[in-house]
GUBADREN-269799 format. One line per field, with one value per residue (C-alpha): residue in one letter; x, y, z; residue number from 1. Coordinates in steps of 0.25 Angstrom, whole numbers, plus 5000, padded with zeros to 4 digits. Each point is the difference from the previous one (the first is absolute). Layout:
r: [A  ...];
u: [X  ...];
v: [Y  ...];
w: [Z  ...];
k: [NUM  ...];
***
This chain:
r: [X  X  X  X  X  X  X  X  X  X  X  X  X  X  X  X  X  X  X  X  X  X  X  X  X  X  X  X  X  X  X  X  X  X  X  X  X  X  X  X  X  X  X  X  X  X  X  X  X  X  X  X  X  X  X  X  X  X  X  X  X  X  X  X  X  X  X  X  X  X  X  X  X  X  X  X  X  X  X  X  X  X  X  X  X  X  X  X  X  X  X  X  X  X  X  X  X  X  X  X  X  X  X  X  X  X  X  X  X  X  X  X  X  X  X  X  X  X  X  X  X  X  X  X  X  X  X  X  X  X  X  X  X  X  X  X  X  X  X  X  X  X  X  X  X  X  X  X  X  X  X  X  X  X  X  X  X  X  X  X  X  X  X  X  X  X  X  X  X  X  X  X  X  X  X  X  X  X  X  X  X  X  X  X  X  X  X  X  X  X  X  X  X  X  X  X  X  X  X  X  X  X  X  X  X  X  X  X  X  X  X  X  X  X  X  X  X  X  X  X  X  X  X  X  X  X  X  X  X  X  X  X  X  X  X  X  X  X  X  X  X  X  X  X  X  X  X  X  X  X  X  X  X  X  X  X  X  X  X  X  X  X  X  X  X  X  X  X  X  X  X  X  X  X  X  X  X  X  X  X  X  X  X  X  X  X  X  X  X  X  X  X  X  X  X  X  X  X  X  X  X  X  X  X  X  X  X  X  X  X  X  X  X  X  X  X  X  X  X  X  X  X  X];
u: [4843  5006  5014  4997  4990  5012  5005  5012  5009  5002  5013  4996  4986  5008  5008  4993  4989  5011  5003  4985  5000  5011  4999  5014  4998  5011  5000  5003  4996  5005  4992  5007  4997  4994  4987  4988  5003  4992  5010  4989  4989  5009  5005  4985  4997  5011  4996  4985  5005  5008  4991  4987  4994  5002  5012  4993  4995  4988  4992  4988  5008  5003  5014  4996  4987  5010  5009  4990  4995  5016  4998  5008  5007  5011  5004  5007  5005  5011  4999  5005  4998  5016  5009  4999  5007  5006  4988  4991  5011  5000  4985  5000  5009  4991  4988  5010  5007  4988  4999  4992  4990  4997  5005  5001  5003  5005  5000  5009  5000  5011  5011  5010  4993  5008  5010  5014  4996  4987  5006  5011  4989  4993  5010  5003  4985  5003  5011  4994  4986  4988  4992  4988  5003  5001  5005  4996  5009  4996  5009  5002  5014  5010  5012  4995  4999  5010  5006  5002  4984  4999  5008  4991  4988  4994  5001  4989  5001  4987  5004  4993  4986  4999  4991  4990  4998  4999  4990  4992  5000  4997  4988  4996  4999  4995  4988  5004  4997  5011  5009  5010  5002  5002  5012  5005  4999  5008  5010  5003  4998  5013  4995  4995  4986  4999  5005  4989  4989  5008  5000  4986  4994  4998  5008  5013  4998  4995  5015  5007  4995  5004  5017  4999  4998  5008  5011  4996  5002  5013  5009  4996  4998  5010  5006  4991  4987  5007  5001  4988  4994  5008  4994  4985  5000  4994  5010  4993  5011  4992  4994  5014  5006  4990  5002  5015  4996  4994  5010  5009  4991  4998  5017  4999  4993  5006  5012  4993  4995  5014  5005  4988  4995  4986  4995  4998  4997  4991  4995  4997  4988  5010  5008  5000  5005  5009  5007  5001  5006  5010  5006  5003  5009  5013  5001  5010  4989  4990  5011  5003  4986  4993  5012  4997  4985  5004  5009  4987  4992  5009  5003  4985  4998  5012  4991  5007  4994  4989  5002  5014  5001  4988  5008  5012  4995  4991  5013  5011  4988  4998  5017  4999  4990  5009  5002];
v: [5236  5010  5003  5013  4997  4995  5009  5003  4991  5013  4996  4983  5004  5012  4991  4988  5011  5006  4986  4996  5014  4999  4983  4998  4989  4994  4985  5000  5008  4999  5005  5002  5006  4999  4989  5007  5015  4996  4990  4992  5008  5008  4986  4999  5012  4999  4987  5007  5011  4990  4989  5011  5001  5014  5001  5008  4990  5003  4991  4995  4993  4984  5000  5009  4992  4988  5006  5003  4985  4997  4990  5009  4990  5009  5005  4989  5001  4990  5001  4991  5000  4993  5001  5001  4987  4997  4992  5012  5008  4990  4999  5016  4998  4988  5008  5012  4993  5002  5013  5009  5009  5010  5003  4987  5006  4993  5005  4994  5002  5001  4997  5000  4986  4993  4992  4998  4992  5007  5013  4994  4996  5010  5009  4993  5003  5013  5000  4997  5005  4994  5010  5008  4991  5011  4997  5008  4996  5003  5002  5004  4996  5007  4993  4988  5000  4994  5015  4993  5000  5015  5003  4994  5007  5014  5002  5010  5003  5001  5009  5000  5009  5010  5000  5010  4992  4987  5008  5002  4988  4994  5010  4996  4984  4998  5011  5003  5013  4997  5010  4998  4983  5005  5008  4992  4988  5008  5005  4983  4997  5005  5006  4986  5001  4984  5000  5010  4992  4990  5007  5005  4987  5004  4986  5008  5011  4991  4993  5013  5005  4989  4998  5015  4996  4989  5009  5011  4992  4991  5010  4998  4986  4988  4989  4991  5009  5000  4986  5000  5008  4994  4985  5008  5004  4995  4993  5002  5005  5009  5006  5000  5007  5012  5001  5001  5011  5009  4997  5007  5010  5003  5002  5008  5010  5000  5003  5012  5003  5000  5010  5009  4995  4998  5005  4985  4992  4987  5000  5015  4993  4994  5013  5002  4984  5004  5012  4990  4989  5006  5006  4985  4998  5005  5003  4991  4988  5005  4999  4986  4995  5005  4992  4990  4998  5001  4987  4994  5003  4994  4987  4997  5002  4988  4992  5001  4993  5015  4995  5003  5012  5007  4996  5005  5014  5002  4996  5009  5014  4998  4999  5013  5007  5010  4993];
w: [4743  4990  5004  5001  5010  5011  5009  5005  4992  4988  4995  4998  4994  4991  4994  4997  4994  4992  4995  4996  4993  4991  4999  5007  5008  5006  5000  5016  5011  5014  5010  5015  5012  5015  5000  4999  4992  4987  4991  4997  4998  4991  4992  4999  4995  4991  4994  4998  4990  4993  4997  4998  4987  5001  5008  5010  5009  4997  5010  4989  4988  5002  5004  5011  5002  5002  5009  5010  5000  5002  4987  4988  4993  4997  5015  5009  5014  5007  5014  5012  5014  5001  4991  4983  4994  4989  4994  5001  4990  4991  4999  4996  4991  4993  5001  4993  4990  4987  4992  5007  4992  5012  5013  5010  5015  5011  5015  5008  5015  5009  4989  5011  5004  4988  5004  4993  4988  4999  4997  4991  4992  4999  4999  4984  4997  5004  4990  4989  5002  4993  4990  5007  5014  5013  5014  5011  5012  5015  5011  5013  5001  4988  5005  5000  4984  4992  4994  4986  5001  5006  4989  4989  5006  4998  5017  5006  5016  5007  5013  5013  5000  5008  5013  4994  4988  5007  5009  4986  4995  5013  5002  4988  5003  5013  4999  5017  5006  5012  4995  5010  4999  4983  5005  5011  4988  4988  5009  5005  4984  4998  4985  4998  5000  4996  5014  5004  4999  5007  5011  4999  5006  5015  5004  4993  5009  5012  4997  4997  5015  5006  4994  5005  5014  5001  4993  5011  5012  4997  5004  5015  4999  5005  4995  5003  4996  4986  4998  5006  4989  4989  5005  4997  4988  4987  4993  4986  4991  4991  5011  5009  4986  5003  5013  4998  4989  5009  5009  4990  4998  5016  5002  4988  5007  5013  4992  4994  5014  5003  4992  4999  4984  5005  4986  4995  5011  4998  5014  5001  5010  5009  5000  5016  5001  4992  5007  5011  4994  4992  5014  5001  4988  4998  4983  4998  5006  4992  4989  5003  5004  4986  4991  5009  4999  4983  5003  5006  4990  4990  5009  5000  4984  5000  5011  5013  5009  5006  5015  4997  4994  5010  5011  4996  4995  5012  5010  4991  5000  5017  5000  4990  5012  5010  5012];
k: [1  2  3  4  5  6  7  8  9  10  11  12  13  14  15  16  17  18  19  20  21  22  23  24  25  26  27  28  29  30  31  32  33  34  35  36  37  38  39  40  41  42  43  44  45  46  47  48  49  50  51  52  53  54  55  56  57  58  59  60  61  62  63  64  65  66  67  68  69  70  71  72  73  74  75  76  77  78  79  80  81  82  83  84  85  86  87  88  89  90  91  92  93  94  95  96  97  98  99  100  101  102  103  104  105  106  107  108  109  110  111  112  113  114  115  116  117  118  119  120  121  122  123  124  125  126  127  128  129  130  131  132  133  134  135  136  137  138  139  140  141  142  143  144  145  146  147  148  149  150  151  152  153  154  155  156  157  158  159  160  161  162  163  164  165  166  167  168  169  170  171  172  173  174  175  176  177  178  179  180  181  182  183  184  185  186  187  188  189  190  191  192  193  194  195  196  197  198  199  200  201  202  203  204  205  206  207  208  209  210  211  212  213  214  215  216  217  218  219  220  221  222  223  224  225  226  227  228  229  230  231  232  233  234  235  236  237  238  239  240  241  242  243  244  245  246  247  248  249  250  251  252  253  254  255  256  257  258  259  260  261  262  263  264  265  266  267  268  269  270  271  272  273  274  275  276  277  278  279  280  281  282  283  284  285  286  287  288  289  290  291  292  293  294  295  296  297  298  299  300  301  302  303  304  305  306  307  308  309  310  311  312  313  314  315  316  317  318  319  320  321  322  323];
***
């Protein structure tokens, strides 16, 4: 794919065209923002100009023929379902270390996966860079980056899509005619349309539908009916992660309810539930049970125990209910 060819992304695909254009290739790219708005595909578009006979990722040339096969000698990517180690860096840097006559590009995913040592290291490569070596880093998480390394990098933001581009793309992908599940879906995506077509596998929904009930009746429940519930549920933690996302999601817009900002709401098919469940929060609970359900969420990603953190939330959202 042609950078040009990517939509919504027009300041990233720009820029890296520019640089293409007028051969100024930084030797470090750090790409951040939400999962699922194109980083990657960009990356990959990127590394197609760059290593295209032509320059023009023409598609038809050997390096482009390679690339689609995913066996290009001269593109590498470093990924890592934990955490990247210090032995992976070192390895980079042995396979960096010989005079390069063209362009060797690396894609490393989720850069804020390094730990300590791992970006030290890598930080000394990144000071003295090797000839014709390009990183492309990819985050989700800025902060989480060593800023001696944002530093050294040519930083590019990739910014939420908007719900009528994710609805393109979307359209685009799935070859449906159900025109209201492809809005209902881009406005849950949250300008993600990776997360899109997540959500377009009628399980997603099925779940969705479901947290939404749970979430509608627990304002009149009792305690033991909430305990009750908590005991129930799945206690898979990616799966509990989602549900405490479209928790989120769901207080988010009985807030908006609240206030009369309805313009945005992710649950605009749940909008007469809504009107009646927002009368049952005060703003300052919907303030304290949103923050809340963040602390969750961040528990779970440092492996408390889901039992625990499902019991706690759903006990503290009935408390936040009016009496």
């Amino acid at each position: 794919m042609r950078l040009s060819e990517i939509i919504g992304q027009p300041i990233a695909t720009t820029t890296l065209a520019r640089a293409i254009e007028t051969n100024r290739i930084s030797h470090a790219y750090l790409f951040h923002g939400e999962a699922g708005v194109g980083k990657e595909t960009t990356a990959r578009s990127f590394v197609n100009h760059l290593l295209c006979e032509t320059r023009q990722a023409c598609g038809s040339c050997s390096s482009c023929q390679s690339l689609k096969r995913n066996n290009n000698p001269y593109f590498y990517v470093l990924e890592t379902d934990t955490s990247i180690k210090i032995q992976e860096i070192r390895s980079l840097k042995r396979d960096t270390q010989f005079k390069q006559e063209q362009y060797n590009v690396w894609l490393i995913k989720d850069a804020d996966k390094m730990t300590l040592q791992a970006a030290n290291s890598f930080l000394k490569l990144l000071e003295e860079p090797p000839e014709y070596v390009v990183w492309i880093l990819l985050t989700t998480n800025l902060a989480s980056i060593l800023p001696t390394i944002v530093s050294r990098c040519q930083v590019i933001s990739f910014p939420r899509l908007s719900d009528d581009i994710v609805r393109k793309l979307l359209q685009e992908k799935v070859n449906n005619a159900d025109q209201s599940k492809i809005d209902l879906v881009a406005r849950m995506a949250r300008g993600s349309i990776g997360k899109a077509l997540d959500l377009w596998d009628d399980q997603f929904i099925e779940r969705r539908n479901w947290v939404v009930k749970q979430l509608v009746k627990l304002p009149t429940m009792d305690i033991p009916q909430v305990l009750g519930l908590s005991l129930t549920w799945e206690e898979k933690r990616d799966l509990v992660i989602r549900d405490l996302e479209q928790m989120l999601e769901w207080y988010r817009d009985l807030w908006c309810v609240k206030t009369k900002a309805t313009d945005s709401l992710h649950h605009i098919d749940y909008l007469h539930e809504l009107s009646v469940t927002c009368e049952k929060y005060t703003k300052e609970s919907l303030e304290q049970i949103t923050s809340l359900i963040i602390e969750m969420l961040t528990y779970l990603n440092r492996n408390v125990r889901v039992r625990f953190v499902l019991g706690h939330l759903l006990l503290q959202m009935r408390k936040g209910a009016l009496a």
